[in-house]
Wavefront OBJ file of the C-alpha trace (Angstrom):
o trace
v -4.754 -57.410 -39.280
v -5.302 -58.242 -35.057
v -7.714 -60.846 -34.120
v -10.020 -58.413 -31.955
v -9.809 -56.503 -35.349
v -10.831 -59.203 -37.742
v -13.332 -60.632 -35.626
v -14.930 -56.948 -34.558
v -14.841 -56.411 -38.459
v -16.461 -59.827 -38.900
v -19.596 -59.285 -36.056
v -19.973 -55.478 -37.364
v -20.937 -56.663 -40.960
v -21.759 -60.669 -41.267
v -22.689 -61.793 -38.466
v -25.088 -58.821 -37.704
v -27.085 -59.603 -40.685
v -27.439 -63.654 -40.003
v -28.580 -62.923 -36.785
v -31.113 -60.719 -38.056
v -32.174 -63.149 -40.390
v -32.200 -65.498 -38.014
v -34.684 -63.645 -35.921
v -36.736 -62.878 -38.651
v -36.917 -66.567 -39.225
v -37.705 -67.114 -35.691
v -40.424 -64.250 -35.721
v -41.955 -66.184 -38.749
v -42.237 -69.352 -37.341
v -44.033 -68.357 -34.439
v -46.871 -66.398 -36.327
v -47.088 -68.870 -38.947
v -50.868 -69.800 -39.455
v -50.632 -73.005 -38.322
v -49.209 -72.846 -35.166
v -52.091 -70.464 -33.714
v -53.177 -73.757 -32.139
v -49.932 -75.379 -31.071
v -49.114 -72.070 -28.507
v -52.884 -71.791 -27.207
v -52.920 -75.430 -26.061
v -49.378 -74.788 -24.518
v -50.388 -70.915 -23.204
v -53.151 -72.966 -21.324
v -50.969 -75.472 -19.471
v -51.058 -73.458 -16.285
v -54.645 -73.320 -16.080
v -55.072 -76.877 -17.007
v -56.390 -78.277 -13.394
v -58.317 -74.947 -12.460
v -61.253 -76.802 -11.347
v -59.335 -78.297 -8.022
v -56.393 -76.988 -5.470
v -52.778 -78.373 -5.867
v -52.974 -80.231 -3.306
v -48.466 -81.604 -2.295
v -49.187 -85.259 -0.987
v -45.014 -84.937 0.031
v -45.902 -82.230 2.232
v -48.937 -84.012 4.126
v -47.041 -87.040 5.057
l 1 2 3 4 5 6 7 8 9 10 11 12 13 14 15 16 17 18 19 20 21 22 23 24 25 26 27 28 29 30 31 32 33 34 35 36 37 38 39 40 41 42 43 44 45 46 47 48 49 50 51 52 53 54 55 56 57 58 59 60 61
């Protein structure tokens, strides 16, 4: 059997199915229930100084 062969064979069957798994595992870990608060702290970061304008001290000098 050819390499390109083999290794078609090989991403076809095997590797298909761990990378499936592997997104399932990746799908699970995000909507775990613990980790609700772990990505609304870091979905906030860009409004964290809303209160005042970004103000670039580099730029001013």
């Amino acid at each position: 059997m050819e390499t390109y062969s083999l290794l078609r064979e090989f991403a076809d069957s095997w590797m298909l199915l761990f990378l499936f798994v592997f997104f399932l595992g990746i799908v699970f870990w995000v909507f775990r229930p613990g980790s609700k608060k772990t990505y609304a702290e870091t979905a906030n970061i860009p409004f964290q100084h809303d209160d005042k304008p970004y103000i670039d001290e580099e730029a001013q000098k």
